[in-house]
SERO-4910 file (N, C-alpha, C, O; in steps of 0.05 Angstrom, whole numbers):
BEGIN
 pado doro    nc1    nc2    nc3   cac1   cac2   cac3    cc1    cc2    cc3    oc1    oc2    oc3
  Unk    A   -311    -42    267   -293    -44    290   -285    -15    298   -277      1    281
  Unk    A   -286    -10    329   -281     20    331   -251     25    336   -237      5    339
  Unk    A   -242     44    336   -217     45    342   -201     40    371   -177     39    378
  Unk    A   -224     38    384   -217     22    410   -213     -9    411   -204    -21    431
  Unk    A   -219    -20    390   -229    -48    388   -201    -53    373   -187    -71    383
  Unk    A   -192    -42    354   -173    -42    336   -149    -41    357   -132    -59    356
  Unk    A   -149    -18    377   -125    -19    386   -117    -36    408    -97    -30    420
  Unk    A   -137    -64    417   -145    -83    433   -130   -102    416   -111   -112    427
  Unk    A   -137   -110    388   -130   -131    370   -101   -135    368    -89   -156    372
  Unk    A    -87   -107    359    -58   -100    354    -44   -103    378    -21   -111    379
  Unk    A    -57    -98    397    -36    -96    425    -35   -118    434    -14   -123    447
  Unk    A    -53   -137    432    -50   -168    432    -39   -182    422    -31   -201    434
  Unk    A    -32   -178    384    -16   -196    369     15   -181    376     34   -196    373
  Unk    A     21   -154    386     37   -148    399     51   -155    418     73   -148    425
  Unk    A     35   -174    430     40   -181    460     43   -223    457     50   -240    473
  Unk    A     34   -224    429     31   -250    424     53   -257    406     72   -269    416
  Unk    A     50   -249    375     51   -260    360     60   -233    333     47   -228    313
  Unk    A     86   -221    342     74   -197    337     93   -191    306     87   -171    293
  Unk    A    116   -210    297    125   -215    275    101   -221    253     91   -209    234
  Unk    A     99   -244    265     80   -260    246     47   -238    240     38   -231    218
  Unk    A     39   -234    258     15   -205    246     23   -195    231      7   -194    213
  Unk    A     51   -180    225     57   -160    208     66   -174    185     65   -160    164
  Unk    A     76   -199    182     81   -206    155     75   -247    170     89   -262    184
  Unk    A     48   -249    155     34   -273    161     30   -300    148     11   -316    146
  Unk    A     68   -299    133     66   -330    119     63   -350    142     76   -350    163
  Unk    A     45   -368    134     36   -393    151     55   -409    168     51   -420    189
  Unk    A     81   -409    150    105   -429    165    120   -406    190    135   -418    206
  Unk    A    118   -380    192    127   -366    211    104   -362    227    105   -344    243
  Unk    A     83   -377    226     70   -363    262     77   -378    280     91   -398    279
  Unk    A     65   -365    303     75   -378    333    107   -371    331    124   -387    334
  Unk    A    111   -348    325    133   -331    340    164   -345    317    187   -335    320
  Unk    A    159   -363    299    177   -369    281    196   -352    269    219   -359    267
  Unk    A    186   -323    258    198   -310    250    237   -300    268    240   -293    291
  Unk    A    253   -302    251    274   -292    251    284   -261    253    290   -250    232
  Unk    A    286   -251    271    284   -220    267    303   -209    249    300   -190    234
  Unk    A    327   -224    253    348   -211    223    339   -213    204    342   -195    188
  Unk    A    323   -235    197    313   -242    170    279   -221    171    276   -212    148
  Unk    A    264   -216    181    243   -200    184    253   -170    184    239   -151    177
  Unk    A    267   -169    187    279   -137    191    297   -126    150    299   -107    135
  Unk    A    305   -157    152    320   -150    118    294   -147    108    293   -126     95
  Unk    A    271   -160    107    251   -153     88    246   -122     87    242   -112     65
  Unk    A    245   -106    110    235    -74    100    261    -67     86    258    -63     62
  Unk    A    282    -65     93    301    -60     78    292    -64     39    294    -46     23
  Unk    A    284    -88     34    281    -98     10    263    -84     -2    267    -76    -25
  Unk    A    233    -79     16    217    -57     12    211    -35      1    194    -30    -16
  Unk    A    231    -19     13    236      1     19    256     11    -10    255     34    -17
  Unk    A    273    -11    -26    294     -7    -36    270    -10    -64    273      5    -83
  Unk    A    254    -23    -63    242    -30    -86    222     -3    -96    220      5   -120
  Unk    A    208      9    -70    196     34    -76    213     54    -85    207     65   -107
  Unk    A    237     65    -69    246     83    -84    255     78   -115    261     91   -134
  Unk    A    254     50   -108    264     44   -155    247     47   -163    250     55   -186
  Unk    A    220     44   -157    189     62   -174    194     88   -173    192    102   -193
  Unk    A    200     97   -152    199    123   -151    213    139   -171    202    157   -184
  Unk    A    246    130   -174    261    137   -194    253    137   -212    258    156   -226
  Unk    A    235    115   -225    223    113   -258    206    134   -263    201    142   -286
  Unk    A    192    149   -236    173    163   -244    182    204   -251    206    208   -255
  Unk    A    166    224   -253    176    248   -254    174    253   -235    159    273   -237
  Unk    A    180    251   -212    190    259   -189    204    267   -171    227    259   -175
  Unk    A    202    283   -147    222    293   -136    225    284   -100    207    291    -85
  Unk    A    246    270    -88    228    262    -66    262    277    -46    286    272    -45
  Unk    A    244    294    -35    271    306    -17    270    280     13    252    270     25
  Unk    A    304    277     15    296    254     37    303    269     61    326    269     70
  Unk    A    283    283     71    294    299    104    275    276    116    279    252    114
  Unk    A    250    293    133    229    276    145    212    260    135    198    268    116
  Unk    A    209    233    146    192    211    130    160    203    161    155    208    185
  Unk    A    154    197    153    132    177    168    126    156    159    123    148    135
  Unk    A    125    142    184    112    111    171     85    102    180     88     81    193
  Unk    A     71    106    178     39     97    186     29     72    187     20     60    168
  Unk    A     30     59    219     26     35    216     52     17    224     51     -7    218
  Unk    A     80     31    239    105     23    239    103     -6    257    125    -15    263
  Unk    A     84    -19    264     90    -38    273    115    -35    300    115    -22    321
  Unk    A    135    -57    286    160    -61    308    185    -48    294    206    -48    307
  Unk    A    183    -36    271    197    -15    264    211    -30    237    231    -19    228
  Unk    A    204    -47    227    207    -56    206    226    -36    182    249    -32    175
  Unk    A    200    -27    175    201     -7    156    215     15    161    231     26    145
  Unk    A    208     23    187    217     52    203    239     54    198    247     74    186
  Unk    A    259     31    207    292     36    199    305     33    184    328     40    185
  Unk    A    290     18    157    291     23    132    295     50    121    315     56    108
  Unk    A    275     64    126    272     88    113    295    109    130    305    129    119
  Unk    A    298    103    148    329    118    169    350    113    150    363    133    142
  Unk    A    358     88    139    373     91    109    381    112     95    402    119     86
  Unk    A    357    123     94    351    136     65    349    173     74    365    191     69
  Unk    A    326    173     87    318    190    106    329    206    128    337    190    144
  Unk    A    334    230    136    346    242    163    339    239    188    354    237    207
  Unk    A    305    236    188    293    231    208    269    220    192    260    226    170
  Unk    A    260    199    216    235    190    212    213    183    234    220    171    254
  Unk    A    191    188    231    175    179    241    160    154    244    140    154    230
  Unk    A    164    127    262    136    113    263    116    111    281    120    111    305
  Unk    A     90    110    268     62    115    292     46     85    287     34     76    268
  Unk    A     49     75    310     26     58    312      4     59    340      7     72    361
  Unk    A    -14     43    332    -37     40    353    -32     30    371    -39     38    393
  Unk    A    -16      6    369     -9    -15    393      8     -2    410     25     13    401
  Unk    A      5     -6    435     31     -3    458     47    -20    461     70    -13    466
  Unk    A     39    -52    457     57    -68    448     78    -66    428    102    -64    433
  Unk    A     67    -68    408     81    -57    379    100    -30    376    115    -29    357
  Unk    A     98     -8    397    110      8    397    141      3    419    163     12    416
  Unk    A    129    -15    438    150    -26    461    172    -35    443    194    -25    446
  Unk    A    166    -54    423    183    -75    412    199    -48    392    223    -45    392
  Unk    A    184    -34    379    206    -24    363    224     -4    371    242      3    356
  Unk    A    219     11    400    238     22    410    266      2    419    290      6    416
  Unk    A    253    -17    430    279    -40    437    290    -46    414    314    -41    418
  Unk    A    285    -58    384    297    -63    369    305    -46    350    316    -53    329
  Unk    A    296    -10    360    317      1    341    343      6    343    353     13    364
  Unk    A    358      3    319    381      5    320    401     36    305    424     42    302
  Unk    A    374     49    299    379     87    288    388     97    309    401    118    307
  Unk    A    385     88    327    385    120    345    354    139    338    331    135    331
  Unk    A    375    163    348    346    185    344    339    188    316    320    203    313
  Unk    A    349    180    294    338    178    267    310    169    264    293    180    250
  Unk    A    308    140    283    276    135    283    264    138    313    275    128    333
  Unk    A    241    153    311    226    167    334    198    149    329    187    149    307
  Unk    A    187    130    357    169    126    350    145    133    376    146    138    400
  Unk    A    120    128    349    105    153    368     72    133    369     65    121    349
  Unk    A     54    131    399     41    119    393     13    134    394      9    148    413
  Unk    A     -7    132    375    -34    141    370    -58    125    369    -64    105    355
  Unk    A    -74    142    391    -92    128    398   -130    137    384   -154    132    391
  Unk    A   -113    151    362   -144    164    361   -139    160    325   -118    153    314
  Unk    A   -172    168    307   -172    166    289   -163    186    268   -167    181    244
  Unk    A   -148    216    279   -125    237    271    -99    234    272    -90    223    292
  Unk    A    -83    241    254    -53    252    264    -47    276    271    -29    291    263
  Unk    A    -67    281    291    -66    320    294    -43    327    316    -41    349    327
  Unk    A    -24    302    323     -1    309    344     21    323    330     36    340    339
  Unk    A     21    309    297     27    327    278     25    352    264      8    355    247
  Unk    A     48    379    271     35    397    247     35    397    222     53    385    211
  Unk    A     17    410    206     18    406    169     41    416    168     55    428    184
  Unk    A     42    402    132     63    402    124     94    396    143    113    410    148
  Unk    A     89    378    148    118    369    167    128    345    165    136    332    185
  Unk    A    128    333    134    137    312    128    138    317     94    121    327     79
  Unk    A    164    305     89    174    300     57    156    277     52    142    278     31
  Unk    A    155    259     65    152    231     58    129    220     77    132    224    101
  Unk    A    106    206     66     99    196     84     91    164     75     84    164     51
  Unk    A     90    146     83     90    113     72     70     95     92     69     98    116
  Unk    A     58     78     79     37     63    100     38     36     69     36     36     44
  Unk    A     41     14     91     41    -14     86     24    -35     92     29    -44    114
  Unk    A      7    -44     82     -7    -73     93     -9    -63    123     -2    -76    143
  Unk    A    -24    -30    123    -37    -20    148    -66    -12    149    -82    -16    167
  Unk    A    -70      0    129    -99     18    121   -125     -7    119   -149     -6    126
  Unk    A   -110    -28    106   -126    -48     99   -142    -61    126   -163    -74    124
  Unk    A   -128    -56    147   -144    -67    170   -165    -51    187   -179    -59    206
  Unk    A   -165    -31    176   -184    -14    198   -218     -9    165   -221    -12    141
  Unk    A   -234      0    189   -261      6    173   -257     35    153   -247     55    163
  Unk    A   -264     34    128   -254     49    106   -272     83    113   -272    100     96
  Unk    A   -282     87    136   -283    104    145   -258    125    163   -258    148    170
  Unk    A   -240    105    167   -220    110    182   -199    111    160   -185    132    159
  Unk    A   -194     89    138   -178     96    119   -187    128    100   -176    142     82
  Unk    A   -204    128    112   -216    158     88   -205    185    107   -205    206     94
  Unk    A   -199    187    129   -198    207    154   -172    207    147   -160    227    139
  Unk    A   -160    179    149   -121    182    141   -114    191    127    -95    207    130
  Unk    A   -124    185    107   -116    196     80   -112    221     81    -90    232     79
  Unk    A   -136    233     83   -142    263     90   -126    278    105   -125    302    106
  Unk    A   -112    259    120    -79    274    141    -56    265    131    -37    275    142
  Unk    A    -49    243    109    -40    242    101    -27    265     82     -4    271     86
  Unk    A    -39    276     67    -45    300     55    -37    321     71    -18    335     63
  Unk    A    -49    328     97    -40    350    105    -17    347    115     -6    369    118
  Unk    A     -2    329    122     17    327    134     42    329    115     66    333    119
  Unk    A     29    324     93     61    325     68     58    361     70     40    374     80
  Unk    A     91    373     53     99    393     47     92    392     18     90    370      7
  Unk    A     90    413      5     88    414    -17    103    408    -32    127    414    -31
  Unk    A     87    385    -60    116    375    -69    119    354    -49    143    346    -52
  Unk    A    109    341    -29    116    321    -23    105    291    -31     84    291    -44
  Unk    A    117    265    -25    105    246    -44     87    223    -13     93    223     11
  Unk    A     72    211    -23     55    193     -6     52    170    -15     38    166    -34
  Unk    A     62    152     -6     58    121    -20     49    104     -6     64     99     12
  Unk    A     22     88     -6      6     68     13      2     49    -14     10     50    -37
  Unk    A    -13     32      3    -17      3    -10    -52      6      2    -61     19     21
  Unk    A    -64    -10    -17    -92     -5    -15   -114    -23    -30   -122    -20    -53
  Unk    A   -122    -47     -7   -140    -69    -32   -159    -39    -39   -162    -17    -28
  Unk    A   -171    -54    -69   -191    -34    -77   -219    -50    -78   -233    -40    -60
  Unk    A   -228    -65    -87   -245    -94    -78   -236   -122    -81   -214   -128    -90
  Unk    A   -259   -143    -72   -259   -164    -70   -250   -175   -100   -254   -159   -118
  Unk    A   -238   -203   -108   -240   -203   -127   -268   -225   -135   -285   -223   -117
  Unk    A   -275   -244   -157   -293   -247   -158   -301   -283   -144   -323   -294   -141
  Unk    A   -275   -289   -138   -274   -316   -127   -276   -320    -97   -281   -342    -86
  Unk    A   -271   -296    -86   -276   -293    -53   -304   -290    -43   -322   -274    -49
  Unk    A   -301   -313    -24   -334   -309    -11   -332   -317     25   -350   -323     41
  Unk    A   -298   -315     27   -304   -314     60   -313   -287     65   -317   -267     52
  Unk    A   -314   -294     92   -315   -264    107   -289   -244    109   -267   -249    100
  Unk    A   -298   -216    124   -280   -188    121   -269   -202    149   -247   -191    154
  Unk    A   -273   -217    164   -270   -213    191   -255   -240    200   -269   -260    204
  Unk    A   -231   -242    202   -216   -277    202   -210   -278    235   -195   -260    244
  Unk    A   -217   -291    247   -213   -302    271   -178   -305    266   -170   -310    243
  Unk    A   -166   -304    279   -137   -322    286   -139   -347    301   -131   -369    295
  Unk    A   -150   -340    318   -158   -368    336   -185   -372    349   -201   -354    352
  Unk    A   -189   -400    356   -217   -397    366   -231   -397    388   -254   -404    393
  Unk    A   -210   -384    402   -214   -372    435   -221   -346    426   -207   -329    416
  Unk    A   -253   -345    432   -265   -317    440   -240   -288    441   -233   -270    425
  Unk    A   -234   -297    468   -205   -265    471   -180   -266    453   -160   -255    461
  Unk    A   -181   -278    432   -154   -283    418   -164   -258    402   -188   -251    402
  Unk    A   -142   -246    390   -143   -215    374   -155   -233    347   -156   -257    347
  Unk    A   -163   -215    324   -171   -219    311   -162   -201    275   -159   -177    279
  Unk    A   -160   -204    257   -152   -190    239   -181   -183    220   -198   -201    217
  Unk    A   -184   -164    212   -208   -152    190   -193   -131    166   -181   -110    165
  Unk    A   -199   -150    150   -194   -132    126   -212   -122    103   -229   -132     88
  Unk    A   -199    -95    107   -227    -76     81   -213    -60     59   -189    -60     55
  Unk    A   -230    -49     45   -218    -37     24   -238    -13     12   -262    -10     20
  Unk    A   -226      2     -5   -233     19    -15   -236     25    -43   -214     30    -51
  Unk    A   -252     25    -59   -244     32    -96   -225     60   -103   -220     83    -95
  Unk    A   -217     42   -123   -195     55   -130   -201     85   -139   -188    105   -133
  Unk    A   -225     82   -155   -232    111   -164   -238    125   -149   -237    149   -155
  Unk    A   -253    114   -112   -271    138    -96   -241    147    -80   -242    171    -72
  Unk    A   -218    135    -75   -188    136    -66   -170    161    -84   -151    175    -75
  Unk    A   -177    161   -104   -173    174   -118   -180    198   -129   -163    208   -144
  Unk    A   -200    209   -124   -224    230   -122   -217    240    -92   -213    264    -88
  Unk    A   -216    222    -73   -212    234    -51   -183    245    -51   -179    263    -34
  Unk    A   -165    239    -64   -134    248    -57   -138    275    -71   -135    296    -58
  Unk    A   -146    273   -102   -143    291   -109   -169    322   -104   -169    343   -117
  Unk    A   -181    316    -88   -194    337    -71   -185    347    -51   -191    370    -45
  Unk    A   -172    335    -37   -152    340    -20   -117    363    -35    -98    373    -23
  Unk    A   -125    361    -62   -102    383    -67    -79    363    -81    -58    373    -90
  Unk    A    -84    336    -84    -57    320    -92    -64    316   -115    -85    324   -124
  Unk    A    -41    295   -133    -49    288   -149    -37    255   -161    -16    255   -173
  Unk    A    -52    231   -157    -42    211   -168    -30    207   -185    -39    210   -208
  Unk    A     -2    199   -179     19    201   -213     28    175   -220     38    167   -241
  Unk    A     21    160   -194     26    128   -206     14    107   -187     18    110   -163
  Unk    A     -1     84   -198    -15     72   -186     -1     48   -199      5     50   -223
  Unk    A      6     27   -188     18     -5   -192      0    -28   -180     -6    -24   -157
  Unk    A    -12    -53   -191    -25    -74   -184      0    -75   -151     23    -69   -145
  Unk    A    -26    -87   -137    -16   -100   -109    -22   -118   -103    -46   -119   -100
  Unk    A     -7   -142    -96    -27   -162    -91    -16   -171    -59    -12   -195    -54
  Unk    A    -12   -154    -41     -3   -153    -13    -26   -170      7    -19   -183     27
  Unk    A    -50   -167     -1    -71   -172     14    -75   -195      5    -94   -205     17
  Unk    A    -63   -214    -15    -76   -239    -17    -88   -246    -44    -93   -227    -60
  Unk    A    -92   -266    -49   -114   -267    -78   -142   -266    -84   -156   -269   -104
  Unk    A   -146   -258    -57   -181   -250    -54   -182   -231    -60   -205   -228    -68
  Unk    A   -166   -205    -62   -166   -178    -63   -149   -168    -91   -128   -176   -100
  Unk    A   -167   -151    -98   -157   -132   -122   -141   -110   -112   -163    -98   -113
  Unk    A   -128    -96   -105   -102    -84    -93    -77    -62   -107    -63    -72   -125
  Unk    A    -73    -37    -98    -56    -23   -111    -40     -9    -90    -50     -6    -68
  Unk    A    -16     -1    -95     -3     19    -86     -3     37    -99      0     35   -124
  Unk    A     -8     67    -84    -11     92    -98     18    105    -91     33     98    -73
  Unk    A     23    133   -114     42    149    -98     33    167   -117     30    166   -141
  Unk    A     29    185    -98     16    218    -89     36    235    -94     59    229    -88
  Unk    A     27    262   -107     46    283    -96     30    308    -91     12    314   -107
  Unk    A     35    324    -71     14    340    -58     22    365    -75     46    368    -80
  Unk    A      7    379    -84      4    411   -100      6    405   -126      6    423   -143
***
């Protein structure tokens, strides 16, 4: 799927259904979701990573954050919590509509929308923090391999990176990468991919970082073998 195609899909469940895409238990689609109650979940998120974070030897200065993949800002104002300023970038124009309306930061969260397979609107090193959620997993692992790779440049030294990331299938899955939502031709569509853990890992740390903690994930479902990483660059 190209990144034109990608940003066709998102701007549709944006325009549709755009709770339920980002967090897709069965009893909230068709617009079910609760936004107070969808909005406490990044909060919960967000509270749970930095308690990994604390267990680990780390140092996480909270100035500038990014969120990759901010959806309707879920996460984004989560991390405004914590954070001075933050960044979220998504693909959708939809998805970026909704989370300017429902932020409630102020200029704490800035959101920004990208249409290409760089974050080069960004300069290096211009983020403490950068975070991606049940986002990478949807695009072709050619595109998760390019992110990454700006992921990286975009941290400061000493800064930390935490994504979520199926690594393969597990051994009981035999649908397809490619799930229809519905079965109208123009209805958006979801595809999910993944990457091994070890070639994810080789790639970070060629990039100059270095994996200091990796945790089972099971975000993607029970078809998928799955981790969240957190990086620290230098």
């Amino acid at each position: 799927m190209e990144i034109q195609e990608l940003q066709r899909n998102w701007d549709l469940f944006g325009k549709t259904d755009p709770l339920w895409a980002i967090l897709t238990q069965p009893e909230m689609k068709d617009n079910r979701w609760d936004l107070e109650a969808f909005l406490a979940t990044g909060g919960d998120e967000i509270r749970s990573v930095l308690g990994t974070i604390r267990t680990l030897d780390v140092s996480v200065v909270l100035g500038r954050a990014l969120d990759f993949g901010c959806g309707v800002g879920r996460v984004t104002q989560a991390l405004a919590d914590h954070f001075e300023e933050v960044h979220g970038v998504d693909i959708a124009p939809s998805m970026i509509d909704l989370a300017r309306r429902y932020n409630r930061k102020g200029d704490r969260c800035r959101y920004v929308l990208n249409e290409k397979d760089s974050l080069d609107q960004f300069d290096n090193e211009s983020f403490n923090f950068v975070y991606s959620n049940i986002t990478l997993q949807h695009m072709e692992p050619r595109y998760i391999r390019e992110y990454l790779v700006e992921f990286v440049r975009l941290l400061t030294l000493g800064g930390l990176l935490v994504f979520q990331l199926p690594s393969h299938r597990s051994a009981t899955a035999n649908d397809p990468v490619r799930q229809p939502v519905a079965s109208v031709p123009e209805e958006p569509v979801m595809e999910t991919y993944a990457v091994r853990r070890s070639e994810v890992t080789a790639l970070l740390e060629d990039q100059g970082s270095v994996v200091v903690h990796t945790k089972s994930d099971g975000s993607t479902g029970p078809k998928w073998i799955g981790y969240r990483y957190f990086v620290v660059k230098g």
